[in-house]
C-alpha positions in Angstrom: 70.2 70.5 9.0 73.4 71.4 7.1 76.6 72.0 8.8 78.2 75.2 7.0 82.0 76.9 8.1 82.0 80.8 8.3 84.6 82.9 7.0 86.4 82.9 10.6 86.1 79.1 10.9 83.6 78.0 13.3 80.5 76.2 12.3 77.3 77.0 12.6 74.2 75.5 11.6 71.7 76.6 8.7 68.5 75.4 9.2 66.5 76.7 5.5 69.3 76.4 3.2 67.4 73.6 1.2 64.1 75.2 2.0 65.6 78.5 0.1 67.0 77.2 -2.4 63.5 75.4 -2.9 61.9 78.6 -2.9 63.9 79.9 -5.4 63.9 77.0 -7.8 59.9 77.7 -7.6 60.3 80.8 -8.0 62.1 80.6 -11.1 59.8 78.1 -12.4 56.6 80.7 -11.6 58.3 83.0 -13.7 59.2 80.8 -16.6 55.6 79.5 -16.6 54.1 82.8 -16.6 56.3 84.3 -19.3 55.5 80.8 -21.4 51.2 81.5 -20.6 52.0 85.1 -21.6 53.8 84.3 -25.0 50.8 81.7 -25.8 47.9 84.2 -24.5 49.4 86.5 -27.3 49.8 84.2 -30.1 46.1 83.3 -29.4 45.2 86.7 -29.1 46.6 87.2 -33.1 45.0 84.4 -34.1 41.7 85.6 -32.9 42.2 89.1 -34.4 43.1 87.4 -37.6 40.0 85.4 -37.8 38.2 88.4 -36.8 39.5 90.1 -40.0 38.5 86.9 -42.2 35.0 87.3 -41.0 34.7 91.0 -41.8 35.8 89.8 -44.8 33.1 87.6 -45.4 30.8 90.2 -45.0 32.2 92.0 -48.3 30.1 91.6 -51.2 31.9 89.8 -54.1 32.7 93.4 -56.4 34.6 94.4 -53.0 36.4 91.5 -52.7 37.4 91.9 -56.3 38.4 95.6 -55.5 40.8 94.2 -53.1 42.1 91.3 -55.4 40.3 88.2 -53.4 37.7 86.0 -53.8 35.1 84.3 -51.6 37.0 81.0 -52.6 40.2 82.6 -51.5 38.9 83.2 -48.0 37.2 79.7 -47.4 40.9 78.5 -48.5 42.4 80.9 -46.2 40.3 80.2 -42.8 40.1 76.4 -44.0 43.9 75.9 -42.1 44.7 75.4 -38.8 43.2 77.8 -36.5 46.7 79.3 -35.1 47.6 79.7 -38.9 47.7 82.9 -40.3 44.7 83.3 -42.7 46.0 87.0 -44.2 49.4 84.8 -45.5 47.2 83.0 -48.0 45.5 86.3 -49.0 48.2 88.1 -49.7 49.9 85.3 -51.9 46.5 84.8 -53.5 45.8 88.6 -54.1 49.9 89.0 -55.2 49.4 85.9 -58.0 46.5 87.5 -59.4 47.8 90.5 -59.9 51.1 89.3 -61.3 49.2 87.3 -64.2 47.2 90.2 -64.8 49.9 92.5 -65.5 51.6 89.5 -67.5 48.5 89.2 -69.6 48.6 93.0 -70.1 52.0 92.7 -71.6 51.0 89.7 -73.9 48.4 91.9 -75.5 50.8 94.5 -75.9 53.1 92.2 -78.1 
């Protein structure tokens, strides 16, 4: 038991102090751990939706892949990373290279 003074000066004697403050060290820690489990349910929640995407992807036929400036290669590149990768990333850069050396090989025939 801890011996506390009271704002008049006697003493008195507080019996959960180090029980409460126990409790509210828990407490915090409950709602750290939670808001950590709810930030990492979410980035596996994108990463499932992501690799959802890839697969309806896959499904295209290779002229609609082409239509959207991809190839098959560039999505077994793409999902061959690290599961918590983003996939779309190397699309996008894949899809954005093409099209830049297209249009460069649009202005060589131009010159």
């Amino acid at each position: 038991m801890e011996m506390k003074m009271s704002v008049h000066g006697e003493t008195r004697k507080i019996a959960f102090a180090p029980a409460g403050e126990m409790l509210a060290a828990l407490c915090l820690a409950a709602v750290s751990l939670a808001g950590h489990a709810a930030k990492t349910a979410g980035v596996i929640g994108r990463a499932i939706d992501r690799r959802r995407v890839m697969s309806e992807l896959a499904n295209l036929d290779d002229r609609m892949l082409r239509d959207i400036g991809v190839t098959r290669s560039d999505l077994r590149d793409a999902t061959s990373g690290p599961l918590l990768d983003d996939p779309t990333r190397v699309l996008i850069l894949r899809a954005t290279e093409r099209r830049a050396a297209a249009r460069l090989a649009g202005r060589a025939q131009q010159h």
